[in-house]
DSSP file (Angstrom, degrees, kcal/mol; ACC not computed):
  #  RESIDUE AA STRUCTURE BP1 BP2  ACC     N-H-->O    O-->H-N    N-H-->O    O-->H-N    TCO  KAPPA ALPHA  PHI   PSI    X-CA   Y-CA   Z-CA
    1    1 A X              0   0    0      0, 0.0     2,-0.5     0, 0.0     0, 0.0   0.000 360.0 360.0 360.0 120.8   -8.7  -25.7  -28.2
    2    2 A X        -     0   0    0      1,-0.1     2,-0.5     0, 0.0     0, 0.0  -0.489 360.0-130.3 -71.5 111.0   -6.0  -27.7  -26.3
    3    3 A X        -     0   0    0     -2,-0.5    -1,-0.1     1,-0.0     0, 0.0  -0.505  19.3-120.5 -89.4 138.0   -5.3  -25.8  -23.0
    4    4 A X        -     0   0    0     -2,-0.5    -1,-0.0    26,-0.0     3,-0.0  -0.178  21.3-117.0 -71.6 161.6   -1.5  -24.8  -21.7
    5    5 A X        -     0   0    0      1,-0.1     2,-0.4    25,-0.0    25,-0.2  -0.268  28.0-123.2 -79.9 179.1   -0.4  -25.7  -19.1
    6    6 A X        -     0   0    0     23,-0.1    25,-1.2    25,-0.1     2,-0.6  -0.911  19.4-135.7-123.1 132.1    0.5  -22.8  -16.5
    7    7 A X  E     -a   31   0A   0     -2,-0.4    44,-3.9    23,-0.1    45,-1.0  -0.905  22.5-170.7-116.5 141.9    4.0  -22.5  -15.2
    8    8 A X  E     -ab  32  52A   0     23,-2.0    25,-2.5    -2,-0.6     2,-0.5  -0.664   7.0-163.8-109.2 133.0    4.3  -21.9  -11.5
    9    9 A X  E     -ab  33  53A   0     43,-2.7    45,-1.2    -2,-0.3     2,-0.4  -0.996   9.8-150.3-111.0 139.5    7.4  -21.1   -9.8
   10   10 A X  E     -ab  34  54A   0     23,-1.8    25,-1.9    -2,-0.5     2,-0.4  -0.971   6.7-166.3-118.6 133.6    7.5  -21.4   -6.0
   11   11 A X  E     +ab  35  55A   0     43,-2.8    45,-1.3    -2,-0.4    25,-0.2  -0.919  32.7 131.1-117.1 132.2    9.6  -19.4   -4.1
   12   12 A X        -     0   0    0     23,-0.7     2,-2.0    -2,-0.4    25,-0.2   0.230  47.7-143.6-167.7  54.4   10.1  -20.7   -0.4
   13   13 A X  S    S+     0   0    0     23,-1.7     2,-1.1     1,-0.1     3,-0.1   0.155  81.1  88.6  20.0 -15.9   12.7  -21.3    1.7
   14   14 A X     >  -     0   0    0     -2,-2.0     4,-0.7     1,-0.2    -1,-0.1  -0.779  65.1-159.9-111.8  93.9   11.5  -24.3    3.4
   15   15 A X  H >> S+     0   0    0     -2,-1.1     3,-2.3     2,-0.2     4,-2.0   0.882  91.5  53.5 -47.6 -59.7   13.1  -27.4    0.6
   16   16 A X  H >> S+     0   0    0      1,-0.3     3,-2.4     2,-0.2     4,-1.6   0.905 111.1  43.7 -29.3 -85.1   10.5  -30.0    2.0
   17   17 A X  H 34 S+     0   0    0      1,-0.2    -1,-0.3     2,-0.2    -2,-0.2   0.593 116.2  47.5  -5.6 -46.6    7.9  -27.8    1.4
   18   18 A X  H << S+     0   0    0     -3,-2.3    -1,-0.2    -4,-0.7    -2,-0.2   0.671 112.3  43.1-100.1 -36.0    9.0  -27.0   -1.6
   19   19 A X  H XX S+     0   0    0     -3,-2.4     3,-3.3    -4,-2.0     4,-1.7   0.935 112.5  54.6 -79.9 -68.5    9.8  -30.5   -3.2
   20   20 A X  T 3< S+     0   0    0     -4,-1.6    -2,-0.2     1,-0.3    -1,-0.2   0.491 114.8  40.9 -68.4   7.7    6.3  -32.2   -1.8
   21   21 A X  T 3> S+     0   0    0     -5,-0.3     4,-2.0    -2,-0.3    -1,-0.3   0.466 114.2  51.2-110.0   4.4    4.2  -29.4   -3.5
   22   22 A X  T <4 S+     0   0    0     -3,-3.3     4,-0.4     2,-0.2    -2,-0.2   0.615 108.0  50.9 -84.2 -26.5    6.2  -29.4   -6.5
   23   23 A X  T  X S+     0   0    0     -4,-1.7     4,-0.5     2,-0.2    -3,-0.1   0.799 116.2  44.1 -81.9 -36.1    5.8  -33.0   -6.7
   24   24 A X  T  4 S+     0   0    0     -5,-0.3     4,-0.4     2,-0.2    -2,-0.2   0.949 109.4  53.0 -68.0 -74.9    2.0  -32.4   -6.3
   25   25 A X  T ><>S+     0   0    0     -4,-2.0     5,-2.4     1,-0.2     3,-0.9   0.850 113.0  44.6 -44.0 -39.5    1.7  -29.6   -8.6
   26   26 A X  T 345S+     0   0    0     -4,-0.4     3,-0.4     1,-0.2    -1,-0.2   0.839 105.1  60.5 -91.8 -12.7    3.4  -31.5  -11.5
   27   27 A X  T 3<5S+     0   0    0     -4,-0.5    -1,-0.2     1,-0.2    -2,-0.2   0.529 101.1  54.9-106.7  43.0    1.6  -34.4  -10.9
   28   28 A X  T < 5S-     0   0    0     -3,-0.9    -1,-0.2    -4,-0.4    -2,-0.2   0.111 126.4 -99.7-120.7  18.6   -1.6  -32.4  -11.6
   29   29 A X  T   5S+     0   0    0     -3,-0.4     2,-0.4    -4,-0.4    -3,-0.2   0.501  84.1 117.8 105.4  17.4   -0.2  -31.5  -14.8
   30   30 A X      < -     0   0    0     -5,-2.4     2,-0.5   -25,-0.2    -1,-0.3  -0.723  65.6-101.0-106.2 168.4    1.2  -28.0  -14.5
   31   31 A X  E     -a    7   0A   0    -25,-1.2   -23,-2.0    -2,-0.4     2,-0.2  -0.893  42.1-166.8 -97.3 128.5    5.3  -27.0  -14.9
   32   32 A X  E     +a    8   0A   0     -2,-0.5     2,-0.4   -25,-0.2   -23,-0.2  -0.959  21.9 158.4-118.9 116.7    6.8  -26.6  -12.0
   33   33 A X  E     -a    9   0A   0    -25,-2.5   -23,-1.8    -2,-0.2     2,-0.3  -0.962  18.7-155.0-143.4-174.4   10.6  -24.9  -10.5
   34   34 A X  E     -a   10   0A   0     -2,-0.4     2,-0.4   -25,-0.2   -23,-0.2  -0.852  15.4-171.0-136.3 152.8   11.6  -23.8   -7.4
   35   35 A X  E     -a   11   0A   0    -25,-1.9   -23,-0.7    -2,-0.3     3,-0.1  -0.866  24.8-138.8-140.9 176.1   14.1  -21.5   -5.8
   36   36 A X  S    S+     0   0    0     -2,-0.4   -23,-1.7   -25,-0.2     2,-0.5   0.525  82.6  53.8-113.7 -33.9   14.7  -21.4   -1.8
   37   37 A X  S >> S-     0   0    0    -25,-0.2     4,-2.5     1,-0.1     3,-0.9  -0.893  79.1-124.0-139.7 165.7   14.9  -17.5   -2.1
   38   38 A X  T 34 S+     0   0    0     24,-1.1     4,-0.2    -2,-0.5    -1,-0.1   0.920 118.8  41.1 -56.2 -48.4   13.5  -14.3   -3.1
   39   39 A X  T 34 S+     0   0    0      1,-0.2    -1,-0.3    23,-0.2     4,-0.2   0.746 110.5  57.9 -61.2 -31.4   16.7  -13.5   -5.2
   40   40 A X  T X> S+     0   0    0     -3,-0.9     4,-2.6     2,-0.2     3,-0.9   0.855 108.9  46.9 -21.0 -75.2   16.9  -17.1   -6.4
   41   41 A X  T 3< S+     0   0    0     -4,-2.5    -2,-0.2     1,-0.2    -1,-0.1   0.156 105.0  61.0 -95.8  33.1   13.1  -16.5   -7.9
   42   42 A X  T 3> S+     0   0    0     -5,-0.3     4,-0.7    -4,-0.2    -1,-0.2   0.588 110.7  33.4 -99.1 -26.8   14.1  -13.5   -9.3
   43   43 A X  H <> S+     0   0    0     -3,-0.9     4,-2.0    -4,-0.2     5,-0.3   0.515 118.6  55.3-109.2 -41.5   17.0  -15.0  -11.8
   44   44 A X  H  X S+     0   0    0     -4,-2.6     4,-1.7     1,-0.2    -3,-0.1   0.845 105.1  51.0 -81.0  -7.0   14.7  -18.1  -12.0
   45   45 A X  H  4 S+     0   0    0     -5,-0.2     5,-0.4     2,-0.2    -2,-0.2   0.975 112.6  49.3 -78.9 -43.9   11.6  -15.2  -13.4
   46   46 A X  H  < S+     0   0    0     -4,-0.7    -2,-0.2     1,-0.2    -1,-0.1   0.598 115.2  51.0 -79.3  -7.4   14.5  -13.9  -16.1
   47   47 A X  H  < S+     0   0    0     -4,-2.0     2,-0.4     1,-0.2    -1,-0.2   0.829 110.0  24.6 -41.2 -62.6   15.0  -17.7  -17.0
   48   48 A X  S  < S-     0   0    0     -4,-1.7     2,-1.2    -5,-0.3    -1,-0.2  -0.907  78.4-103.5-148.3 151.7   11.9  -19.4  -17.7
   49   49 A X        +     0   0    0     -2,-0.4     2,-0.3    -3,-0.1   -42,-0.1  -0.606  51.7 164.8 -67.7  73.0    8.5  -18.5  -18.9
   50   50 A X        -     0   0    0     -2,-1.2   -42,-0.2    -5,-0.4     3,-0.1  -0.667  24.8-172.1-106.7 170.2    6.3  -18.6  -15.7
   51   51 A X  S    S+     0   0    0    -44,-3.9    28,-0.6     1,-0.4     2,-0.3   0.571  71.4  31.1-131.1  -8.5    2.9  -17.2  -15.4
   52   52 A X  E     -bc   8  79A   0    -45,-1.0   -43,-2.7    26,-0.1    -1,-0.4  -0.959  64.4-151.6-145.6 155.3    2.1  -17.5  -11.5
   53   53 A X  E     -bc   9  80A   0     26,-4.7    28,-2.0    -2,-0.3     2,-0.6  -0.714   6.3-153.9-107.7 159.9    4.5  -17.4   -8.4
   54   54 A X  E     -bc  10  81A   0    -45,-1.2   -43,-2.8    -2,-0.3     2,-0.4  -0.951  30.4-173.3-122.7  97.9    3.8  -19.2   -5.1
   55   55 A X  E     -b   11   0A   0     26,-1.9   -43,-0.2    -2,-0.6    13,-0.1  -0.739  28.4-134.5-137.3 120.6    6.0  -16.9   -2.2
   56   56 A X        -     0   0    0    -45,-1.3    28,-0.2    -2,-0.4     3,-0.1   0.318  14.0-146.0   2.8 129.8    6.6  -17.4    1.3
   57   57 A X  S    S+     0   0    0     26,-1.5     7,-3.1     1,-0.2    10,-0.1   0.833  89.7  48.7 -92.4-100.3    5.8  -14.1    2.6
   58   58 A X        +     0   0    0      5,-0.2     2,-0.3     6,-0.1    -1,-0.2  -0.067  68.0 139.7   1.6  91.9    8.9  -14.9    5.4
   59   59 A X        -     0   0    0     -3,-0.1   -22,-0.1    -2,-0.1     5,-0.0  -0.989  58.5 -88.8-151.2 144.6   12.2  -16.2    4.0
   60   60 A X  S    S+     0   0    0     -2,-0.3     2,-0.9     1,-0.1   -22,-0.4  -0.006  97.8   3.0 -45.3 168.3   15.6  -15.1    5.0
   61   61 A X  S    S+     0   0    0    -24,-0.1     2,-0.6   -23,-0.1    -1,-0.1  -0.167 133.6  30.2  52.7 -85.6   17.3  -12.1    3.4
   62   62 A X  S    S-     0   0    0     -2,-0.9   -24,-1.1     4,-0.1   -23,-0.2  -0.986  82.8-157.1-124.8 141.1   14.7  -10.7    1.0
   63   63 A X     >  -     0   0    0     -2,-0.6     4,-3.0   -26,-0.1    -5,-0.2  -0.191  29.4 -92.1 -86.9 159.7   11.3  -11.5    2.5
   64   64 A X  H  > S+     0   0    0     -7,-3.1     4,-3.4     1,-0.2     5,-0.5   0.947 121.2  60.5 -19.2 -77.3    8.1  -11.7    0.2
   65   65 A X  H  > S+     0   0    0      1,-0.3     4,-2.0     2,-0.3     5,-0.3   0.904 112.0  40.8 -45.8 -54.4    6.8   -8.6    0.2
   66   66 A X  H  > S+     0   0    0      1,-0.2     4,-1.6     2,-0.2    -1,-0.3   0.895 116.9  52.0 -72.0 -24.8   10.5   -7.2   -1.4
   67   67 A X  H  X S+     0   0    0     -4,-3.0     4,-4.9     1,-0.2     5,-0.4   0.991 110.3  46.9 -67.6 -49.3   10.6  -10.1   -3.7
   68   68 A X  H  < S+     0   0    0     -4,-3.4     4,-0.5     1,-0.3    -1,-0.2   0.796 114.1  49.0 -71.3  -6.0    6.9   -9.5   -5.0
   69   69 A X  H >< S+     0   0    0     -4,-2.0     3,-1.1    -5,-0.5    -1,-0.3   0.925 107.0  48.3 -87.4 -30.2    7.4   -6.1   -5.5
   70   70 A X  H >X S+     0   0    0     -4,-1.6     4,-1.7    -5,-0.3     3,-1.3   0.911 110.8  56.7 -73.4 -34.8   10.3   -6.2   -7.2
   71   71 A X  T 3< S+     0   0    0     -4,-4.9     7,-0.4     1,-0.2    -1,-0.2   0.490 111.2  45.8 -72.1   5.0    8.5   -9.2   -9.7
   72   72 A X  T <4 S+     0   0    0     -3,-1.1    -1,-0.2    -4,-0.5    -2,-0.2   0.229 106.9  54.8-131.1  26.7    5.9   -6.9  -10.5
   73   73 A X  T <4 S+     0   0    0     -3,-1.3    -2,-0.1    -4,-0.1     3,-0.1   0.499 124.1  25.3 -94.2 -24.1    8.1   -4.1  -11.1
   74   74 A X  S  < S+     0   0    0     -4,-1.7    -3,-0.1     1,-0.2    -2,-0.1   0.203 138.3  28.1-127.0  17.1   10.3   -6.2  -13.9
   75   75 A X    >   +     0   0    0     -5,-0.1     3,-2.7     3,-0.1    -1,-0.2  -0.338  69.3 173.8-153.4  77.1    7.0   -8.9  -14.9
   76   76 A X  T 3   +     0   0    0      1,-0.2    -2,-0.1    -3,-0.1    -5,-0.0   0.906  69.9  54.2 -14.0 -84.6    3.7   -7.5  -14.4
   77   77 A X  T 3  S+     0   0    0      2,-0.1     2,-0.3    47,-0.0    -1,-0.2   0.206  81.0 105.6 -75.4  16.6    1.5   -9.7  -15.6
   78   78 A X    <   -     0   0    0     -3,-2.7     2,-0.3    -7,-0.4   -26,-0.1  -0.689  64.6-147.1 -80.2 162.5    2.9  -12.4  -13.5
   79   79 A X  E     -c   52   0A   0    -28,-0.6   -26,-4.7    -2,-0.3     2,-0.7  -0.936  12.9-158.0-126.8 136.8    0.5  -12.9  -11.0
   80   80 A X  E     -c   53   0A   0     19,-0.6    22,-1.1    -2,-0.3     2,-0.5  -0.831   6.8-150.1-129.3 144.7    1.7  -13.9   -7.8
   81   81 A X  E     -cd  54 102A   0    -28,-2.0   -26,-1.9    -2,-0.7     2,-0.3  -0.861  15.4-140.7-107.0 143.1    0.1  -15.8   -4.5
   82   82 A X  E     - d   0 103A   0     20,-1.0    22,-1.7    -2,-0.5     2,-0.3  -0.676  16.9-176.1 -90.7 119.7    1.2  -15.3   -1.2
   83   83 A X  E     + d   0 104A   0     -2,-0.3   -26,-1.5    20,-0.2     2,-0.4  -0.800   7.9 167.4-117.8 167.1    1.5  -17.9    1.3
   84   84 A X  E     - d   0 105A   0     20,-0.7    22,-4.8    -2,-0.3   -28,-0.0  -0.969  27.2-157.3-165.7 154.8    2.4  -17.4    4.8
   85   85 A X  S    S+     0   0    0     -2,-0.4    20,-0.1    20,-0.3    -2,-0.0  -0.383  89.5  73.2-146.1  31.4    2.0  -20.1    7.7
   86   86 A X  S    S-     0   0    0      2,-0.1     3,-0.1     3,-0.0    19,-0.1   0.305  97.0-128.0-137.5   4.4    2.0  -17.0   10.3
   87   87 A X        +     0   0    0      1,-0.2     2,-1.2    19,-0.1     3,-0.2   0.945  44.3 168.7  47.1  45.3   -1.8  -15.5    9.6
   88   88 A X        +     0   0    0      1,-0.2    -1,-0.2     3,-0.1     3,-0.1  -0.855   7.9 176.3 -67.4  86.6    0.0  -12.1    9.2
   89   89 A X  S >> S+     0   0    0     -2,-1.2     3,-4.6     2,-0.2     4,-0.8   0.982  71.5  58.7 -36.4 -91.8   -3.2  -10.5    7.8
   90   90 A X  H 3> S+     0   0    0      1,-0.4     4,-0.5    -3,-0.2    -1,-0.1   0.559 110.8  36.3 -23.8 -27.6   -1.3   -7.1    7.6
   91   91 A X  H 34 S+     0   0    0      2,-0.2    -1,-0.4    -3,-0.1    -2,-0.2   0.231 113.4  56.5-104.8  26.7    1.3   -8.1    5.6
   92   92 A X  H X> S+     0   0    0     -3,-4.6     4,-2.8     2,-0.2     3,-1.2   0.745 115.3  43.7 -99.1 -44.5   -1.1  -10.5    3.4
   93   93 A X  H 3X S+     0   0    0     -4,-0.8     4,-3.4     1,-0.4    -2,-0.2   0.885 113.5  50.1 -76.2 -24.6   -3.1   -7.0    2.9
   94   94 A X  H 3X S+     0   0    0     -4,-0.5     4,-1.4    -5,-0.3    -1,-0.4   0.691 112.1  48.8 -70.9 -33.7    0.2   -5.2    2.3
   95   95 A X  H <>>S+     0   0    0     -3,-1.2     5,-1.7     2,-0.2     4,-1.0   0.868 108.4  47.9 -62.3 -62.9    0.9   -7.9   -0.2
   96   96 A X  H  <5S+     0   0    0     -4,-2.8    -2,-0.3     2,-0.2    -3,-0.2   0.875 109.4  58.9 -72.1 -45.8   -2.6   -7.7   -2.1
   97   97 A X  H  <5S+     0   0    0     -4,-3.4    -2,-0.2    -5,-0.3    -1,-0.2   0.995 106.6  47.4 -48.4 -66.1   -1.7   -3.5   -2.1
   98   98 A X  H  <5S-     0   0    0     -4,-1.4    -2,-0.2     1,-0.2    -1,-0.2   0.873 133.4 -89.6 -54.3 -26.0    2.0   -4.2   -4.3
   99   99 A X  T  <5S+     0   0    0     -4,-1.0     2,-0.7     1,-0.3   -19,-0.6   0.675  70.4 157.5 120.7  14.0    0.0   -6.5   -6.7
  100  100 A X      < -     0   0    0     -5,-1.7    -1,-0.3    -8,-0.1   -19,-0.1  -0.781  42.9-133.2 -95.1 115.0    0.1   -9.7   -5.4
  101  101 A X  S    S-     0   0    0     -2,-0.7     2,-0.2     1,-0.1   -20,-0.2   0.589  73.5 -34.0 -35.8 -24.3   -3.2  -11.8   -7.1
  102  102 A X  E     -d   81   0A   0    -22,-1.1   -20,-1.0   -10,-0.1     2,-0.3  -0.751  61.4-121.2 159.9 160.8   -4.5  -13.3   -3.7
  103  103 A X  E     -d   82   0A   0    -22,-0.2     2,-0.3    -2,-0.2   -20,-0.2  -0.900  21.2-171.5-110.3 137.3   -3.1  -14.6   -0.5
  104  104 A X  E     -d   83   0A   0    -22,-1.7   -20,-0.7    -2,-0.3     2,-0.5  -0.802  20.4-124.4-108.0 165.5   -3.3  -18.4    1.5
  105  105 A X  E     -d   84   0A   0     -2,-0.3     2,-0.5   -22,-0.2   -20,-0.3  -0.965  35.0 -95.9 -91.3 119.2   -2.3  -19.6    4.6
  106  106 A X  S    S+     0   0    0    -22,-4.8   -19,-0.1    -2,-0.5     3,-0.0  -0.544 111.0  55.7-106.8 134.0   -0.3  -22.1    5.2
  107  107 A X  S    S-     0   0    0     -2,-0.5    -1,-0.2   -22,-0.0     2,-0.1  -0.218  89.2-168.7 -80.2  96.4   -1.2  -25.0    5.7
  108  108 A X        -     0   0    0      1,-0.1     2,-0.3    -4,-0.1    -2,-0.1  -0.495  22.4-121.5 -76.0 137.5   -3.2  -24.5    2.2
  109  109 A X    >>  -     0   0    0     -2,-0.1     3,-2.5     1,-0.1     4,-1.4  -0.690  21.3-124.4 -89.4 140.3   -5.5  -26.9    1.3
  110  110 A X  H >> S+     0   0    0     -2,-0.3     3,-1.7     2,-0.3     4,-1.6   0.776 104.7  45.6 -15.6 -84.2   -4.7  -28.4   -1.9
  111  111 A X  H 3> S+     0   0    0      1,-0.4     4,-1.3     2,-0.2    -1,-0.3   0.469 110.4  57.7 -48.8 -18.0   -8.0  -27.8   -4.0
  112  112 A X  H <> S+     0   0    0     -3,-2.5     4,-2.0     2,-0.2    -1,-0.4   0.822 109.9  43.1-101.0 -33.5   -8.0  -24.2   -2.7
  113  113 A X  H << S+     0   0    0     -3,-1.7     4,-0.5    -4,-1.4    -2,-0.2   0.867 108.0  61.4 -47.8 -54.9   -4.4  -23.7   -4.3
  114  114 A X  H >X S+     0   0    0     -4,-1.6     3,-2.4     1,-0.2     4,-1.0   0.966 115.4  32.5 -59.0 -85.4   -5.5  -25.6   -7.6
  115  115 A X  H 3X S+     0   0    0     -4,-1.3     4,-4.1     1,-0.3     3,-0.4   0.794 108.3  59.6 -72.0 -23.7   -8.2  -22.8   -8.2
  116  116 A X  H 3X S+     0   0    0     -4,-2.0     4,-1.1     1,-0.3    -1,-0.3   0.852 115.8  41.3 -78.7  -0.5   -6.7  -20.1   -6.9
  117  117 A X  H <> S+     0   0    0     -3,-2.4     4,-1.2    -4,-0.5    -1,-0.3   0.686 108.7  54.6 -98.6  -4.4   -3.9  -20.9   -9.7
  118  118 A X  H  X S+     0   0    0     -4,-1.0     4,-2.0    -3,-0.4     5,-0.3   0.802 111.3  43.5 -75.5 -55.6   -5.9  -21.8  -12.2
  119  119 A X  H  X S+     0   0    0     -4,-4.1     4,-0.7    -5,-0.3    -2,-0.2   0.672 112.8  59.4 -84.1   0.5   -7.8  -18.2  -11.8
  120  120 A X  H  X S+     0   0    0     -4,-1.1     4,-2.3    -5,-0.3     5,-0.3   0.949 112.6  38.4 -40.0 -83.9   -3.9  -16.7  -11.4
  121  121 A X  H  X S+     0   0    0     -4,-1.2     4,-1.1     1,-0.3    -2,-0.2   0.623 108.3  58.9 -49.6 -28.9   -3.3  -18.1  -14.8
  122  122 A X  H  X S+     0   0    0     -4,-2.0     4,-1.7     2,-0.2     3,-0.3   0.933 110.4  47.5 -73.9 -64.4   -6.7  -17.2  -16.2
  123  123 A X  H  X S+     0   0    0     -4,-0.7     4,-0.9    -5,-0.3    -2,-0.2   0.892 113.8  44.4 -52.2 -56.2   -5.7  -13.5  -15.2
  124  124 A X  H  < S+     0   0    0     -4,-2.3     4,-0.4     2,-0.2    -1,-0.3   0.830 115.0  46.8 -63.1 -33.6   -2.3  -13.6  -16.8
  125  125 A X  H >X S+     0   0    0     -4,-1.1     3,-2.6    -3,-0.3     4,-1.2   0.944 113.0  52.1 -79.8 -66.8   -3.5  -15.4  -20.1
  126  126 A X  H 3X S+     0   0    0     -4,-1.7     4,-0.8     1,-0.2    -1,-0.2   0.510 118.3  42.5 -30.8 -25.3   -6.6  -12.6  -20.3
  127  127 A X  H 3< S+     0   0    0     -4,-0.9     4,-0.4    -3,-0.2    -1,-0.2   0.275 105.6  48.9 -34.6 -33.8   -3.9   -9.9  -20.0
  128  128 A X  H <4 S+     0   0    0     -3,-2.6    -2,-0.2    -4,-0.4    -3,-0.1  -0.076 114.9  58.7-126.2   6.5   -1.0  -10.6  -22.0
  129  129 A X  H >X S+     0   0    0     -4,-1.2     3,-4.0     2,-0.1     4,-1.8   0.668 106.6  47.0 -97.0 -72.8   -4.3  -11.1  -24.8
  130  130 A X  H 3X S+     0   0    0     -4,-0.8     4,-3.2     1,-0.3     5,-0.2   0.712 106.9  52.9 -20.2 -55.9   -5.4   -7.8  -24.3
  131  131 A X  H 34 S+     0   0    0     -4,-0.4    -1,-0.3     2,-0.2     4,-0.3   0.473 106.6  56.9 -76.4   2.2   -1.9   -6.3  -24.6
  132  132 A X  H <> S+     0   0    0     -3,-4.0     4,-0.9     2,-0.1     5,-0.5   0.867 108.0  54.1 -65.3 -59.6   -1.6   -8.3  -28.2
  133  133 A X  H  X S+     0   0    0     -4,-1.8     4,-1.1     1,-0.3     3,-0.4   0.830 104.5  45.6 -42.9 -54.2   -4.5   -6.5  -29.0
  134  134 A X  H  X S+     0   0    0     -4,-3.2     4,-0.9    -5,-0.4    -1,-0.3   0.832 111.4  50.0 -71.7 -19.5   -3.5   -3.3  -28.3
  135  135 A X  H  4 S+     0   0    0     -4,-0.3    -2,-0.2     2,-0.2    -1,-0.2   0.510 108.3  54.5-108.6  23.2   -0.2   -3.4  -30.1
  136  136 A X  H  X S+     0   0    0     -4,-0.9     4,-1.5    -3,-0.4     5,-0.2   0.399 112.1  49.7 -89.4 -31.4   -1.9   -5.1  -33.6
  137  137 A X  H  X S+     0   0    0     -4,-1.1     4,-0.7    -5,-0.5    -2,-0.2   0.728 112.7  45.7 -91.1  -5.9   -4.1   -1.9  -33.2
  138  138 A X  H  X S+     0   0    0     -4,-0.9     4,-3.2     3,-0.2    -1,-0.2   0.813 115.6  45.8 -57.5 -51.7   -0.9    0.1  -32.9
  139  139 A X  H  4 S+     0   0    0      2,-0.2    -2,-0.2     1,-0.2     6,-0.1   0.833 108.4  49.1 -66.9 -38.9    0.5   -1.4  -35.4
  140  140 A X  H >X>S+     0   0    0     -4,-1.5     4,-5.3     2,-0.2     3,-2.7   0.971 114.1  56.9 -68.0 -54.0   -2.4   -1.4  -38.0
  141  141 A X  H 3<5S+     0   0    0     -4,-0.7     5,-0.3     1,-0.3    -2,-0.2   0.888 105.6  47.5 -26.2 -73.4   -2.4    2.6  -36.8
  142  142 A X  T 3<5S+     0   0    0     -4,-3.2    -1,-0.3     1,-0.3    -2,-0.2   0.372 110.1  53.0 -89.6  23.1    0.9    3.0  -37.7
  143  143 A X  T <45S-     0   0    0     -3,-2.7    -1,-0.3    -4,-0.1    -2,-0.2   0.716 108.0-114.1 -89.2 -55.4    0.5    1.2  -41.3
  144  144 A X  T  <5S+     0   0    0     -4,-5.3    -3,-0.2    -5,-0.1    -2,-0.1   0.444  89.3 113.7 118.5  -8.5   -2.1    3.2  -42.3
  145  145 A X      <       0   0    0     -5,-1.0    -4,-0.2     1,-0.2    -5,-0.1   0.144 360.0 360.0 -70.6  -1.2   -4.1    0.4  -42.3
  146  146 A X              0   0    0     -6,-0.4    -1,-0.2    -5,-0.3    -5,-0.2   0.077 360.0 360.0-126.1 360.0   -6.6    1.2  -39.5
């Protein structure tokens, strides 16, 4: 079975940042966009098919925290990770409370990014199978078939 590729959006405010792991991420084979702000990767979540977020816990205007709640109020089963380059523990745990899949610090080391998005994606595909499942057993239910 040929595996898909995951697509990550990163939400960050800092464009360097944003371009040189994007550049990174795609040339390790995943799809990659970007927005600079939470509201930005909010319009870019009801655009395109992604399946893990990267966001800046800190950004002007709306911060992390309001962006990830608000993406796991209107896409669940995206999973998102938090990065923050200010070892705010308290809002990382405040993060991991709303639904946010796991947190880094930044500067994050590569290899630790690559799995913890790999097991991001793992979570979302294992998820969105399960809720197939239940609504072909809904469905058979309401056939008469089951």
């Amino acid at each position: 079975m040929m595996k898909m590729p995951i697509n990550i959006l990163i939400v960050d405010d800092e464009k360097d940042f944003v371009e040189m792991l994007s550049m990174r991420l795609e040339d390790a084979g995943y799809r990659v966009c970007s927005a600079f702000t939470g509201a930005e990767g909010l319009e870019s979540l009801g655009r395109a098919e992604i399946d893990v977020v990267i966001l800046d816990i800190r950004m002007p205007g709306m911060d992390g925290i309001t962006a990830l709640k608000e993406i796991k109020r209107l896409y669940p089963v995206v999973e998102v990770l938090l990065l923050t380059g200010h070892g705010a523990i308290e809002t990382a745990i405040e993060g991991l409370k709303s639904g946010a899949f796991d947190y880094l610090l930044k500067p994050a080391k590569f290899d630790e990014l690559l799995l913890k998005i790999e097991e991001a994606g793992r979570r979302k595909a294992e998820q969105e199978e399960r809720i197939r499942k239940i609504e072909a057993r809904a469905l058979l239910r309401r056939s008469g078939d089951f």
